[in-house]
C-alpha positions in Angstrom: 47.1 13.6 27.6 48.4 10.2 29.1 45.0 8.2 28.0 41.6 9.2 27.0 38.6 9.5 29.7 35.8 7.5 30.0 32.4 9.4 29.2 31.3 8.3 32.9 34.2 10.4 34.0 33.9 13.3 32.1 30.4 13.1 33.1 31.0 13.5 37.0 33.5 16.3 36.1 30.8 18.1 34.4 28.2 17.7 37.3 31.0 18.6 40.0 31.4 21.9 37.6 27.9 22.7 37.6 27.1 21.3 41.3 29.7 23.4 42.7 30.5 20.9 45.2 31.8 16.9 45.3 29.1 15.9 47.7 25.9 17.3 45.8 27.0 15.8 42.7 27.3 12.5 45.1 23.9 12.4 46.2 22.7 12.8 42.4 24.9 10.6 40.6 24.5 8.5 43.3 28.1 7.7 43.8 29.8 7.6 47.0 31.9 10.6 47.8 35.5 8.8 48.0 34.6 6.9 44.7 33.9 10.6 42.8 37.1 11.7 44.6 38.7 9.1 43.5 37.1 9.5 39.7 38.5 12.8 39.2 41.6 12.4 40.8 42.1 9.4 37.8 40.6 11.8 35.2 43.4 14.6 36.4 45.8 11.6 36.2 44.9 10.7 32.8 44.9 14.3 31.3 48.1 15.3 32.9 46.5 18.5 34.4 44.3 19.9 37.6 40.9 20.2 37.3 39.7 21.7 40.2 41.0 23.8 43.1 39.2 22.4 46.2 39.3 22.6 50.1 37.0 22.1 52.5 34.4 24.4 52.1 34.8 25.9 48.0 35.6 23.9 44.5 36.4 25.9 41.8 37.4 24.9 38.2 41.1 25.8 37.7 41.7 27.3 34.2 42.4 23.9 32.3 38.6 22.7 34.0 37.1 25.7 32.4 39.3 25.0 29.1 37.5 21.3 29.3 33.9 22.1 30.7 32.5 22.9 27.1 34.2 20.5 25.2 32.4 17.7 28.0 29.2 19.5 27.4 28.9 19.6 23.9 30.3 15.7 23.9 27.7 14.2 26.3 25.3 16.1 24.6 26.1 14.9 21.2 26.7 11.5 22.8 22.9 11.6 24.5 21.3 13.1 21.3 22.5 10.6 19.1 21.6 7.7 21.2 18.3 9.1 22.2 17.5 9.0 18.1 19.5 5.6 18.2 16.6 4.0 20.7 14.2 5.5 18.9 14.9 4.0 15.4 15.3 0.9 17.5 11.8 1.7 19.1 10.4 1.8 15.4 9.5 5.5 15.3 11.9 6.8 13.2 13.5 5.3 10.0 12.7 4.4 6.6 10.6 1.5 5.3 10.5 0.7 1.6 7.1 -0.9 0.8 6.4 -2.7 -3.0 3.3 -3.6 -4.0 1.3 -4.4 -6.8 -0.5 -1.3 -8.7 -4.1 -2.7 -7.8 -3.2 -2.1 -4.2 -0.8 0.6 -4.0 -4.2 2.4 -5.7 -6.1 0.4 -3.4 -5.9 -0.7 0.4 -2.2 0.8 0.4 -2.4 4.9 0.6 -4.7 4.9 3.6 -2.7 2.6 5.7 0.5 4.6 5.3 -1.9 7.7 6.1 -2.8 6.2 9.5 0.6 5.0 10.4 2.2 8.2 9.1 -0.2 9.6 12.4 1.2 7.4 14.7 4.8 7.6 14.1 5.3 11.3 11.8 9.1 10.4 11.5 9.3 7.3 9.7 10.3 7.5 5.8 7.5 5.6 3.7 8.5 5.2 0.5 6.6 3.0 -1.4 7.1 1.3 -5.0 4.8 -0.3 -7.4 5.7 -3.2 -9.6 4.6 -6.7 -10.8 5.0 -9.2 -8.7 8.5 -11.1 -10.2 9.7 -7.2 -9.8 8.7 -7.2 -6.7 10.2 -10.9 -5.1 12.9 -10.2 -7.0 13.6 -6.9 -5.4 12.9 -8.1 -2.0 15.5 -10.8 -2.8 18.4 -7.9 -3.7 17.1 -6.2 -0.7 16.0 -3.2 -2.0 12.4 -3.4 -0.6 11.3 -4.3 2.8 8.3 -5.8 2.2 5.6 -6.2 -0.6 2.1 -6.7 -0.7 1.6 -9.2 -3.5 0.4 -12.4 -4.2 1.9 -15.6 -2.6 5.4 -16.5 -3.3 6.4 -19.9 -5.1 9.7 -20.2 -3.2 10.5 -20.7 -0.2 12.9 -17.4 0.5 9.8 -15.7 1.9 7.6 -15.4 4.4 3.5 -14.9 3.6 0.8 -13.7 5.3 -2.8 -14.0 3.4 -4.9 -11.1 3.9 -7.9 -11.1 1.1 -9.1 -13.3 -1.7 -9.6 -11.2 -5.1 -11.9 -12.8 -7.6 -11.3 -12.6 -11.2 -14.2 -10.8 -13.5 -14.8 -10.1 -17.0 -13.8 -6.8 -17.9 -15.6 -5.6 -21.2 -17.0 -2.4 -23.0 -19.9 -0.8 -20.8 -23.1 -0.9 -22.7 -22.0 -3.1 -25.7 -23.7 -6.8 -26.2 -20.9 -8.5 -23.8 -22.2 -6.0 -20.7 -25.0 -7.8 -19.4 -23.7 -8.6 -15.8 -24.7 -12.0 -16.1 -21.7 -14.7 -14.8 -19.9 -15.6 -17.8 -17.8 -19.0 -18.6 -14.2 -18.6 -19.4 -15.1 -20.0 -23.0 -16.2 -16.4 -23.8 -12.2 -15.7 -24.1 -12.3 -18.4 -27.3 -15.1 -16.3 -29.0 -13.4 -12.6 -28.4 -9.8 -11.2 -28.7 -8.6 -11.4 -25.2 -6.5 -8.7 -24.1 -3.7 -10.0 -21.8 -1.3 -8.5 -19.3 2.7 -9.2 -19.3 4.0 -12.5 -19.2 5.5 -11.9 -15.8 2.2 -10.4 -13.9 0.3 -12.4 -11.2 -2.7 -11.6 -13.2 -1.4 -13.0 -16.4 -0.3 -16.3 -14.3 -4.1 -16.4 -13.0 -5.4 -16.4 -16.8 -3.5 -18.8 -18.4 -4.2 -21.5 -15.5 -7.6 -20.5 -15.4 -7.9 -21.3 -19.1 -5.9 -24.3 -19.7 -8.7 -25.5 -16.4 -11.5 -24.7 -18.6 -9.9 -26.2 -21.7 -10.1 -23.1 -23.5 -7.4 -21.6 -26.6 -7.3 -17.8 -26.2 -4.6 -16.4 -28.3 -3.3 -12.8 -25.9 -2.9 -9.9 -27.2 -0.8 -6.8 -26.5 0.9 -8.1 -23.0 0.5 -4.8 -20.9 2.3 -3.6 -18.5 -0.1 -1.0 -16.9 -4.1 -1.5 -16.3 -4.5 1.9 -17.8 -3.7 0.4 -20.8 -6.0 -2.5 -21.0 -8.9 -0.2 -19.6 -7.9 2.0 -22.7 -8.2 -1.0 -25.3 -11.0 -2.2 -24.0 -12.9 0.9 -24.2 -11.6 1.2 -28.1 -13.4 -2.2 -28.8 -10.3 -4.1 -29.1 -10.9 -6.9 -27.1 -11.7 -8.1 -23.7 -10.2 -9.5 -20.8 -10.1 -10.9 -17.2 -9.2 -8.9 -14.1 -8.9 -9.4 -10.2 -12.4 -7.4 -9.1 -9.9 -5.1 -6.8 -8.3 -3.2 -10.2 -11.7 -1.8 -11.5 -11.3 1.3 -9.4 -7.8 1.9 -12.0 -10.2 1.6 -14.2 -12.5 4.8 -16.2 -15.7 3.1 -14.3 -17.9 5.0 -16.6 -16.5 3.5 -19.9 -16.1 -0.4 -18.5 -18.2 -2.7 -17.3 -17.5 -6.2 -15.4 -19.2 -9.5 -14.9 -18.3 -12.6 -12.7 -16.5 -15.6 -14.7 -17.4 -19.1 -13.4 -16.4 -22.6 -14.8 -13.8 -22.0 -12.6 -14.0 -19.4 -10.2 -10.7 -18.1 -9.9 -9.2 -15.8 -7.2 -5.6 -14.8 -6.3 -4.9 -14.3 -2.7 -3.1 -11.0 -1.9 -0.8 -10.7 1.3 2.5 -9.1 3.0 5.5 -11.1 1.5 9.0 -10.6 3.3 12.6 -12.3 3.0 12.4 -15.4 5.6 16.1 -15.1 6.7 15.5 -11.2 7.4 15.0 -9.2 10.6 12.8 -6.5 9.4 14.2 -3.0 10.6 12.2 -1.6 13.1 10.1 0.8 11.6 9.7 -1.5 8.6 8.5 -4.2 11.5 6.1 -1.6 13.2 4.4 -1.0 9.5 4.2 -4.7 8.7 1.9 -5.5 12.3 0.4 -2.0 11.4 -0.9 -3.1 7.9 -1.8 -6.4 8.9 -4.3 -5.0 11.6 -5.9 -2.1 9.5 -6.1 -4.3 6.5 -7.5 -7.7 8.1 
């Protein structure tokens, strides 16, 4: 073999071998008949061999043309397959999309908008990854997560779009003296152990500028890590504590109760963060306008 072929080549040898015949494979390839002539004669050139045995009436594939005919089959094939799932990850229906998100929503909003886009486009991966949200900005930043649904970012690395406002209540023991679902002043946290979550949580953040607002010394105990795990002090008597309204339902409903804090009102904005100097992959760029629409 002098050089290799061009697949546009071994494409019009292929439909010659199947047409039977330069001139029908003309008319569909829509190539003129001297230019195919010319094609295979250049494709013979490069291979060292003959292709076909021709005259004026009758082309036939010599024995080298039926040694190649598969081998062009099963590359153009391979070729058209793989570029056919190529357009479609570039059309956003397959692929993988790595979503983070705060526990309160991937419990939440989350799980039904991956259930309607999952009907829309079956093929794309959705894996999805709950964390606190310095986990989560700081995953996005090593690239390990496409997006996140958190709360707003304090850098500028990222990109935010607001999508609800989530209003911070009193979370105490249902049916104990504190349950009385009257609005309650964030004072109550100097006259009751107040159970707090990490350090590093955008719910912890929320508290402690919500209480150095209302002038208020609340020593916090037990830094969790998981709302199951304030739900289950709280229910023991342990303390209370203050909560974006959209984590009750992590919460046993039965065994807590809540109440609206005032003096100030405080509510965290949650939203779709994503790396400003990124181009979103595909999929990942379908799910984003996806969420945005079901969740607005």
């Amino acid at each position: 073999m002098r050089r290799t072929p061009s697949l546009t080549s071994l494409r019009l040898f292929m439909q010659v071998a199947q047409h039977g015949s330069f001139s029908e494979t003309g008319r569909s390839a829509n190539v003129s008949q001297p230019a195919l002539s010319r094609t295979i004669r250049l494709l013979e050139e490069q291979l060292g061999v003959r292709l076909f045995d021709r005259n004026s009436r009758n082309v036939a594939l010599t024995s080298a043309g039926e040694a190649l005919l598969p081998i062009v089959e099963r590359l153009t094939g391979d070729f058209d397959h793989a570029f056919s799932e190529l357009a479609q990850n570039f059309a956003g229906s397959r692929g993988r999309v790595v979503i983070g998100a705060l526990p309160s929503v991937a419990a939440g909003t989350l799980p039904a908008a991956i259930a309607s886009f999952r009907e829309l486009h079956p093929q794309v991966e959705i894996v999805l990854r709950d964390h606190l949200s310095g986990a989560l900005f700081q995953a996005m930043e090593e690239r390990q997560l496409d997006l996140a649904v958190t709360t707003p970012p304090d850098a500028g690395k990222f990109v935010f779009d607001p999508l609800m406002q989530d209003a911070m209540v009193l979370v105490v023991p249902a049916g104990g003296p504190l349950d009385t679902g009257k609005p309650a002043r964030w004072r109550i946290f100097a006259e009751h152990p107040f159970i707090a979550m990490a350090p590093r949580s955008s719910v912890r953040a929320l508290t402690d500028a919500a209480m150095l607002q209302a002038n208020v010394a609340a020593r916090a105990l037990y830094d969790c890590t998981q709302l199951a795990t304030v739900g289950a002090l709280i229910e023991a008597g342990l303390g209370i504590t203050a909560l974006p309204e959209s984590t009750l339902r992590m919460l046993h409903g039965g065994r807590i109760a809540a109440r609206p804090l005032v003096d100030p009102v405080i509510e965290r904005t949650i939203g779709v963060a994503r790396l400003a100097d990124r181009t979103l992959p595909p999929a990942a760029q379908r799910f984003l306008e996806h969420f945005l629409k079901v969740a607005r």
